[in-house]
SEPA-169131 format. One record per residue (C-alpha): z, y, x. Coordinates in steps of 0.1 Angstrom, whole numbers, padded with zeros to 4 digits, always signed. Layout:
REM SEPA-169131
ZYX;...
***
This chain:
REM SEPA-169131
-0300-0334-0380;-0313-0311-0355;-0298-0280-0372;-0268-0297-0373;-0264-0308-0336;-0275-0269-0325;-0245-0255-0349;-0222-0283-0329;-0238-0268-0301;-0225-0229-0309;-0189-0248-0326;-0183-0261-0291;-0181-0228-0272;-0155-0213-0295;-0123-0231-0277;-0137-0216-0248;-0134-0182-0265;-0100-0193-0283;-0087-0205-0242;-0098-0164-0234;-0079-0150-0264;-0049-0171-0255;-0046-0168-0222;-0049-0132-0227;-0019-0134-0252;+0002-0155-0228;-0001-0137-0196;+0033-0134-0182;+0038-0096-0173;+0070-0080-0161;+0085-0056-0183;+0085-0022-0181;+0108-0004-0160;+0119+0036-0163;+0110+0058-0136;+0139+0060-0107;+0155+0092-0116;+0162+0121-0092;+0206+0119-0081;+0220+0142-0103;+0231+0176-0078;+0268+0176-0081;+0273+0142-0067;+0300+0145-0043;+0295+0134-0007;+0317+0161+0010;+0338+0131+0018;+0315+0116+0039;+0314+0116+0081;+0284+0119+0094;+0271+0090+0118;+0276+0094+0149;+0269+0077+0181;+0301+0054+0182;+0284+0038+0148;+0252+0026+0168;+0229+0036+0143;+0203+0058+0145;+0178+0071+0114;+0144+0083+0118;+0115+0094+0099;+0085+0078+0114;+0054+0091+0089;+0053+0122+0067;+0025+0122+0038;+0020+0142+0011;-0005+0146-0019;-0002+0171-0047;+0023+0158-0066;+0046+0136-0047;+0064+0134-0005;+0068+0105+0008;+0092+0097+0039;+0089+0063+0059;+0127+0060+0069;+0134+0041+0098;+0176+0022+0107;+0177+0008+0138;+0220-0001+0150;+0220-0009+0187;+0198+0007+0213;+0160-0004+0231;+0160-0005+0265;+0146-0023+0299;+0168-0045+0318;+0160-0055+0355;+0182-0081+0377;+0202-0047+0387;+0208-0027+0359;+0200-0018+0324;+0195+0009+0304;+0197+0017+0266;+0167+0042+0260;+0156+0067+0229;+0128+0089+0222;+0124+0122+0201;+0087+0117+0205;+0073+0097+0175;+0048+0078+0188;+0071+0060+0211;+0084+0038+0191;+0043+0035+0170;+0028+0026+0205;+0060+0000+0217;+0054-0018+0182;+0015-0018+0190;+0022-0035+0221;+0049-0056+0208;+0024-0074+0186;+0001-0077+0208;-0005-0117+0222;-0003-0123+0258;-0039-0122+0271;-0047-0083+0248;-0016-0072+0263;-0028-0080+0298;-0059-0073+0292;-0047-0036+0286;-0023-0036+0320;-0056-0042+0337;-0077-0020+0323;-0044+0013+0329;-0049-0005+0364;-0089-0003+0372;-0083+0033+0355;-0108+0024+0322;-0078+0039+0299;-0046+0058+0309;-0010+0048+0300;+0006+0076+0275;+0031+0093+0287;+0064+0101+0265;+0100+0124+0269;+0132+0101+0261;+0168+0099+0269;+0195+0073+0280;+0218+0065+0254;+0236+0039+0273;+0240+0028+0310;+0254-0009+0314;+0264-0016+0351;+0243-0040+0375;+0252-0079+0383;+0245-0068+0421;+0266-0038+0431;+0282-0013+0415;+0255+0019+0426;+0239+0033+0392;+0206+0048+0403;+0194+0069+0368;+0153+0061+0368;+0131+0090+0369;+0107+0070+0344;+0113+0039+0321;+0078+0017+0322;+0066-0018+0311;+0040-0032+0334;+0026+0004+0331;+0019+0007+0298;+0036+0039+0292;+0060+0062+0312;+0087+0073+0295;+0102+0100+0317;+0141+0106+0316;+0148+0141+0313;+0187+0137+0296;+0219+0118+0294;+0230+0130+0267;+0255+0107+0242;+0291+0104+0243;+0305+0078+0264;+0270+0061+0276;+0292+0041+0301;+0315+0015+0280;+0329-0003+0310;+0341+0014+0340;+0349-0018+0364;+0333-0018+0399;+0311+0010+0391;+0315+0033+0426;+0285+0056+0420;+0258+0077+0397;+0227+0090+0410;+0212+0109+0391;+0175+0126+0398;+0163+0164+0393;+0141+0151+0364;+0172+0153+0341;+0178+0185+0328;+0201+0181+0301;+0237+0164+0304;+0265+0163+0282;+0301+0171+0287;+0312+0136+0277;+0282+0114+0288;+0308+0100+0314;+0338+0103+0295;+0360+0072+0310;+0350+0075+0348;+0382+0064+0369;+0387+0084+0396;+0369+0086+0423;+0337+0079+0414;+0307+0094+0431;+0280+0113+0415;+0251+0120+0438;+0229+0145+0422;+0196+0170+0437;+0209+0205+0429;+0228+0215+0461;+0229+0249+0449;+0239+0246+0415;+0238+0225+0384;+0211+0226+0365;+0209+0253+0334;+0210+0224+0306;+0237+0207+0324;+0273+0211+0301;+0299+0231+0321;+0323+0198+0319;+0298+0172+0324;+0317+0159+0359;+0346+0140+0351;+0381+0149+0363;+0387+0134+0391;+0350+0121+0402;+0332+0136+0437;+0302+0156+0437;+0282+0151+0462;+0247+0171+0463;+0238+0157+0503;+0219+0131+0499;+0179+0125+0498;+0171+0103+0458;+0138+0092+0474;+0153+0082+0510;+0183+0063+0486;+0159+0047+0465;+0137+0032+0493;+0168+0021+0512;+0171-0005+0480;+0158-0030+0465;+0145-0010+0431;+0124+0020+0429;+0124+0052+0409;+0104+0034+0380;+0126+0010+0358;+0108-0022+0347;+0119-0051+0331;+0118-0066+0294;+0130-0052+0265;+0167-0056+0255;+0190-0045+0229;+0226-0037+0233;+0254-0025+0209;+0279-0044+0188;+0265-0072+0171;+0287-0070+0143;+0279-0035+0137;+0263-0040+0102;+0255-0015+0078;+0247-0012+0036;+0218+0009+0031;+0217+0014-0008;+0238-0010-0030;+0231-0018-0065;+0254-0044-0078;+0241-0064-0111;+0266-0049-0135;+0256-0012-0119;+0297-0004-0116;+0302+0011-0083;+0266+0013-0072;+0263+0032-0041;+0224+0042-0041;+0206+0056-0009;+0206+0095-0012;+0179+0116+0001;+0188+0152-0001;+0161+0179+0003;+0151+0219-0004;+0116+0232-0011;+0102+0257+0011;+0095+0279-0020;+0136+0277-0030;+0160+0275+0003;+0193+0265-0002;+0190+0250-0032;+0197+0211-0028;+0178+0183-0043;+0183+0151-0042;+0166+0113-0051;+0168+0079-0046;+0154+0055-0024;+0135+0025-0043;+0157-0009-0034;+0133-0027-0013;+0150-0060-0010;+0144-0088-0034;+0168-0113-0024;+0202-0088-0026;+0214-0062-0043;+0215-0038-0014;+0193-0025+0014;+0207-0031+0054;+0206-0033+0085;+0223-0057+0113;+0218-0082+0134;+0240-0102+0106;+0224-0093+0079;+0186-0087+0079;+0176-0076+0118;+0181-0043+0140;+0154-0024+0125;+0151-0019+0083;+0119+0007+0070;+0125+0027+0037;+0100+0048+0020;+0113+0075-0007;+0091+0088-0026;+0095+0126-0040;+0080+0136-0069;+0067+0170-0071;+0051+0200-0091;+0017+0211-0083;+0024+0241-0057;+0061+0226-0044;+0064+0219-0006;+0095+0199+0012;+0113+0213+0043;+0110+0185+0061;+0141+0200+0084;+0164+0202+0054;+0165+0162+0051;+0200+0145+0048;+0206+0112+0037;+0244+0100+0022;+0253+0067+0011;+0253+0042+0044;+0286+0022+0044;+0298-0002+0071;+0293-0041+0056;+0316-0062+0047;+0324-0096+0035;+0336-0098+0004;+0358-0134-0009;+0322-0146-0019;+0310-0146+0022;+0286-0117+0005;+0282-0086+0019;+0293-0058+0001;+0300-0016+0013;+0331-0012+0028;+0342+0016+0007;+0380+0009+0007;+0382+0020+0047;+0353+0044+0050;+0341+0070+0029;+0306+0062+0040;+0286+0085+0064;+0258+0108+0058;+0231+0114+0087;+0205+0142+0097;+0176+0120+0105;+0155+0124+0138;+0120+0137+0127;+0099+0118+0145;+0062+0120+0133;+0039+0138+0151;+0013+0147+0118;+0020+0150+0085;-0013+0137+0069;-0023+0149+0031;-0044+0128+0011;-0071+0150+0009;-0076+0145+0045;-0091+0112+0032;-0102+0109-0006;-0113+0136-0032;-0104+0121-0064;-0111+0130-0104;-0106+0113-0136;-0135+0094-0152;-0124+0080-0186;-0101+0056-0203;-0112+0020-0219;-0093-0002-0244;-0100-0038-0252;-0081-0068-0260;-0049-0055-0257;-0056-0035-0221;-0065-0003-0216;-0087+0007-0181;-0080+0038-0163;-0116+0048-0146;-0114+0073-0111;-0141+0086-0089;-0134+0081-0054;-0153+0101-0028;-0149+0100+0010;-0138+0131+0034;-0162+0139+0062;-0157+0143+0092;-0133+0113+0089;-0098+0112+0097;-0102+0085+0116;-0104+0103+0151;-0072+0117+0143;-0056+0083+0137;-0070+0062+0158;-0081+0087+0189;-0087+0059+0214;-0104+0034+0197;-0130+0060+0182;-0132+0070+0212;-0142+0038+0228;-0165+0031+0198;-0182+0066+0190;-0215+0057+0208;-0216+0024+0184;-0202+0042+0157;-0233+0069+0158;-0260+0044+0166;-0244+0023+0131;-0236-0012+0149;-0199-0001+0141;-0187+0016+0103;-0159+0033+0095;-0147+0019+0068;-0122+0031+0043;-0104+0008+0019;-0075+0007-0001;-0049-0021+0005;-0020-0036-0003;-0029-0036-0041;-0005-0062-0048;+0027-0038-0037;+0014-0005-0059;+0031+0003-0092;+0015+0020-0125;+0035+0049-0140;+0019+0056-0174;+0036+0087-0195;+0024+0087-0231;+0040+0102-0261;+0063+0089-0288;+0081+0105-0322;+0112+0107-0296;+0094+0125-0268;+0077+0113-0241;+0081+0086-0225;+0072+0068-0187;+0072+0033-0180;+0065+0021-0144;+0048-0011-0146;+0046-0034-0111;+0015-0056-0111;+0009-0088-0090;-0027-0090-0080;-0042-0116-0060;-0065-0096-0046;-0055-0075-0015;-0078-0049-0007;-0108-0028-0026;-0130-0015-0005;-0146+0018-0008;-0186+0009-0011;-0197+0046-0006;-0193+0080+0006;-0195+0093-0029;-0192+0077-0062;-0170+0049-0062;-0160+0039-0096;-0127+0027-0095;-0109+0010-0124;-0073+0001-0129;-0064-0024-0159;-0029-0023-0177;-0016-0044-0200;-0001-0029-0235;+0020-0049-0241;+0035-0046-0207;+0045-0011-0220;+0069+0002-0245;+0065-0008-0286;+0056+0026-0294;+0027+0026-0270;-0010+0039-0280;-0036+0043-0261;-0048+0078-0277;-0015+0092-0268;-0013+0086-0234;-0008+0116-0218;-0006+0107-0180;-0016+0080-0156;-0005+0075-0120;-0009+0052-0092;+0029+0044-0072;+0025+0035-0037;-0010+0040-0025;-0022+0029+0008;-0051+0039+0025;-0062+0016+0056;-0096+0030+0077;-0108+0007+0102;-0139+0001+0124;-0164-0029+0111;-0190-0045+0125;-0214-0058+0095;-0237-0076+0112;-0208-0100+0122;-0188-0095+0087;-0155-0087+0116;-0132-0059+0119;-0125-0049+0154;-0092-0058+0161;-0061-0038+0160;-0087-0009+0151;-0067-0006+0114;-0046+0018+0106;-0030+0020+0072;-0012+0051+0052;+0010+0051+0021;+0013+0080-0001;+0037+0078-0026;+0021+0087-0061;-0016+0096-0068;-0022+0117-0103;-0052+0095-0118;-0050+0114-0151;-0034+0148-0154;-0003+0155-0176;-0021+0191-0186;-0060+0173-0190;-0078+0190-0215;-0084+0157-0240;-0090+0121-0228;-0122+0107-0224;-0112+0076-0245;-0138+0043-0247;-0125+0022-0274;-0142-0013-0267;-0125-0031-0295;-0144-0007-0321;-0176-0002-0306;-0176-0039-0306;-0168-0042-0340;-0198-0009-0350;-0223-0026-0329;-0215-0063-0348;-0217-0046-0383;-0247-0022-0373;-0263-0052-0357;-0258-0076-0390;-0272-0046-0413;-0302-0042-0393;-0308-0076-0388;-0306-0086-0423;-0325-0057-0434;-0352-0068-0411;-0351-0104-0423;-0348-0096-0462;-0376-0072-0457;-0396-0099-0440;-0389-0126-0463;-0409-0106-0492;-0435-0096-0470;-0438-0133-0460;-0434-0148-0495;-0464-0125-0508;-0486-0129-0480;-0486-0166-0481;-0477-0174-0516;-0510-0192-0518;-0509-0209-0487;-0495-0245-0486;-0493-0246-0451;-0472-0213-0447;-0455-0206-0480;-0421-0199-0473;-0393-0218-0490;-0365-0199-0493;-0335-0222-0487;-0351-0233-0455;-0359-0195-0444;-0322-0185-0448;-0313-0212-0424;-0330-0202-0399;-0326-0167-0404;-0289-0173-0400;-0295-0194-0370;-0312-0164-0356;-0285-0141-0365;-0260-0158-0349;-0284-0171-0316;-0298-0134-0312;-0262-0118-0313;-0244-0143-0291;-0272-0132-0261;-0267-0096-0272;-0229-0101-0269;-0235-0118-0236;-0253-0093-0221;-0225-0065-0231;-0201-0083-0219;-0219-0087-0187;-0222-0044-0188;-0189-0036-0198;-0172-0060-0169;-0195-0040-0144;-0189-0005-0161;-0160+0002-0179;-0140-0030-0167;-0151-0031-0132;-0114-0035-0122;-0101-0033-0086;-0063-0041-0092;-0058-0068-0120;-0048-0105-0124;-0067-0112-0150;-0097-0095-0167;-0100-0101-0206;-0139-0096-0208;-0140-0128-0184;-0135-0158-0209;-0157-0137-0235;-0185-0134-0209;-0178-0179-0205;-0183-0184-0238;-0210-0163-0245;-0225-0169-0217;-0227-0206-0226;-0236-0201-0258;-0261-0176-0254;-0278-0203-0225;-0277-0231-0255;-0289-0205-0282;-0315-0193-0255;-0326-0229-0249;-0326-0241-0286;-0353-0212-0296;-0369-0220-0265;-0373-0252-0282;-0383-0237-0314;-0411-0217-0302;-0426-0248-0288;-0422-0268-0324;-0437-0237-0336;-0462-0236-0317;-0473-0275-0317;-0473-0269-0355;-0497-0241-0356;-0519-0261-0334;-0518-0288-0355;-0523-0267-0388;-0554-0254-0377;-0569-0286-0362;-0560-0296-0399;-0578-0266-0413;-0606-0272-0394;-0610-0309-0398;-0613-0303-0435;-0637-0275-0428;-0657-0297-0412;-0655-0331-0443;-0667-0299-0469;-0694-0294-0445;-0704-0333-0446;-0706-0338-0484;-0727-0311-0492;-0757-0331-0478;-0773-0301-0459;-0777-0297-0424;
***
């Protein structure tokens, strides 16, 4: 009865095991997608206008990174303007400068009491406000009076200055009416010819260059008809009014709302798709024009945009550009074709007005200050490949770069925290994040060729962090059958990572606490785990060392008990207490086989979900249910011989108190003492 319940025992662990192989069957994956193809060259886009500043829209590419084998561009549409209003005037106001726009999003999401915090720390002189070059793209008259006085310097509670050294954009005055005067200081030193196209007659324009007009000024920048006048003091006017030579105020937009613009459309049937263009040259070949697609970002359409209307002012696109080992990018050859006005069609959807525009084309504004390569961060190498259950593990070793980059990224807050940093209250830390937006691309070959399957994954887990300066094993797990039919693990010939982020931040680990707003993240477009050109993979197959150490384990085993049995059987063949019977010594031998392999099954599986299956991006690891059920097992099997050894024990006691007693009757009939 007792061998009976113990077998119950071990049968009752084996739906756990048959739950793990079916879950692992029924995992929903997505299927595998191809690889977003380079445009083909001779598409035509000579038809195409290029934007200009009547369309409200301006492009700009806010980060540059690169690693060996891939550039990627962070895109930025914005349609209106950013300005400052005040209860006078307003002003629409741009920036060449890069980290304009970075640090007016930093303080944008700041809450009330950080942001105000900061004002009065620029104030007691603790940190300084940065200072930034930017233009006026628009000029919309005052509810008081129509005098235009042109700020020297844009500000916001003097968190920045943003000094105005142009006006230069067509028509930056839309409405003329009761507007009797421009001032405009000596800090501008660029104006175009038809910044004031429009003016009605008459108009005054008060500028500081008695003498002459500045070198950067347009020849025709005056309007027919307007008066110069070059006698007046821009100080002495400015305190003779209620403003000063700083413009403050909140943030405001300005522009047509209805200006709306498709970004990239891809209808469902793929007839007439009009797909985001970049165009590009390599340093190593000028003139010669390539060209890919942007990845469709939006999940809810069938098209990128931008507009009030549709999705917001401001839309961010990465491209991603796939390179050879030894290619470069001109990042000043950059053109991007394919933005079309938006429309309604008779659905109320909007579509790309293609039937009255041709669609424009635009030189975007470069406006990163670093391009940052990967190796400014990570060194990285191939470990090995795994396979088991239907997934194969892709193994890299991740080391740290020191000095870290992080005084380059964050300047002010390592700063602030380098004394903590050196005494170790504060770390550096180094993850990588957004796991849960990243993409696999796995090339393998096939009898047609070779073949590459990007695969998305959906993780639950949002971050891995990077444990050490050296060393960090770093596993990624794909699914087979997420792949092509013709897939096989020992011809895979390449393995990389889509979309890699990179987020450094300061931690404090005695409190378990970032510092906030000390983060800063970086995307990289494609990271080469496992070279196309790798001299042989390094290839773990689970499934059959699993299977060599079961039948290596059984021969040994057996061998051990068969042996024993005879050893047993002669040693104790006249011994009534010990003499083994045969029937009863297979049973337990078998128990034994199957008790002593469940714990040794157990504890590999335990091994290989810390070593070969230690995975960082997954949703579900196969090895888990088989380390469940073994684990359970391998407790009862544990606890049974546990049990065993006890009865074992008792019953030698007992033999030999038995043995000894009749010792000691022999001794009694003899009739000595």
């Amino acid at each position: 009865m007792r061998t009976k319940t113990i077998l119950r025992s071990f049968l009752s662990v084996i739906p756990l095991i048959g739950m793990g192989f079916l879950f692992n069957s029924h995992t929903p994956c997505v299927n595998a997608q191809s690889e977003i193809k380079r445009a083909q060259s001779n598409d035509d886009f000579s038809t195409q206008l290029e934007v200009s500043a009547d369309e409200e829209l301006s492009v700009s590419v806010l980060s540059s990174t690169v690693t060996p084998t891939s550039h990627t561009f962070q895109v930025s549409f914005k349609t209106g303007g950013t300005g400052y209003q005040s209860r006078t005037k307003s002003f629409t106001v741009a920036s060449n400068d890069g980290e304009f726009y970075t640090y007016i999003n930093s303080i944008n999401e700041m809450d009330v009491d950080d942001r105000e915090a900061l004002v009065q720390k620029i104030e007691n002189g603790e940190e300084t406000a940065p200072e930034f070059t930017g233009y006026i793209t628009r000029i919309e008259k005052g509810t008081t009076d129509g005098n235009i006085i042109i700020p020297k310097v844009f500000t916001r509670n003097g968190l920045f200055n943003c000094n105005i050294e142009a006006l230069d954009v067509a028509s930056a005055i839309s409405n003329w009416d009761n507007i009797s005067s421009i001032t405009i200081p000596n800090t501008v030193k660029t104006v175009s010819s038809l910044t004031f196209e429009g003016a009605p007659s008459g108009v005054v324009f008060n500028i500081q260059s008695p003498d002459l007009v500045p070198d950067g000024w347009d020849d025709d920048w005056l309007p027919q008809g307007a008066i110069l006048n070059t006698n007046y003091d821009y100080d002495d006017l400015i305190s003779k009014r209620d403003s000063t030579a700083t413009q403050s105020g909140n943030p405001v937009s300005f522009g047509d709302p209805s200006k709306n613009y498709i970004i990239g459309y891809y209808p469902t049937n793929g007839e007439g798709a009009k797909p985001l263009i970049m165009e590009y040259e390599l340093v190593e070949q000028p003139g010669v024009k390539y060209y890919q697609e942007f990845t469709k970002t939006s999940t809810n359409a069938n098209y990128d945009s931008v507009g009030e209307q549709i999705i917001g002012r401001t839309n961010s696109i990465s491209v991603n550009i796939n390179l050879e080992e030894g290619q470069t990018v001109n990042t000043e050859s950059l053109v991007i074709y394919n933005i079309y006005p938006a429309v309604k069609d008779s659905n109320n959807n909007y579509v790309p007005d293609v039937t009255n525009s041709t669609g424009f084309y635009v030189n975007p504004v470069l406006m990163f200050k670093k391009q940052y390569n990967i190796n400014q961060f990570i060194s990285y190498e191939f470990k090995e490949v795994s396979s088991f259950a239907g997934y194969i593990g892709v193994a890299m070793n991740i080391d740290l770069v020191s000095p870290t980059i992080y005084s380059s990224l964050n300047p002010t807050y390592y700063k602030n925290n380098l004394a903590n940093i050196e005494k170790g209250v504060t770390q550096i830390r180094y993850r990588l994040t957004a796991l849960n937006s990243c993409s696999f691309k796995v090339t393998y070959q096939t009898d047609s060729g070779l073949v590459s399957d990007i695969v998305p994954i959906s993780t639950p887990v949002s971050y891995h962090k990077l444990e050490k300066q050296t060393g960090n094993n770093v596993v990624f797990l794909v699914k087979t059958s997420a792949l092509g039919e013709q897939f096989d693990v020992k011809n895979l010939v390449s393995f990389e990572m889509v979309n890699f982020f990179i987020t450094v931040d300061l931690f404090l680990p005695e409190n378990n606490a970032i510092i906030a707003r000390s983060n800063v993240t970086t995307r990289f477009g494609t990271v080469l785990i496992l070279p196309p050109n790798s001299s042989g993979i390094n290839l773990f197959d689970i499934d059959l060392t699993l299977i060599i150490f079961a039948i290596s384990y059984i021969v040994v085993y057996c061998g051990i008990a068969i042996g024993l049995y005879f050893y047993l059987k002669n040693k104790f063949k006249n011994d009534e207490f010990r003499r083994i019977k045969t029937k009863k010594y297979i049973q337990k031998a078998g128990l034994g086989l199957a008790g002593l392999g469940i714990v040794l099954y157990a504890v590999l599986f335990v091994i290989l979900r810390l070593t070969a299956f230690a995975n960082s991006v997954v949703v579900f690891n196969p090895i888990d249910p088989f380390i469940i059920g073994f684990g359970i097992a391998a407790i009862l099997a544990i606890g049974y011989f546990i049990r065993s050894l006890i009865i074992t024990i008792k019953a030698e006691k007992q033999r030999r108190t038995t043995i000894k007693l009749q010792l000691d009757k022999d001794v009694d009939d003899d009739g000595t003492h």
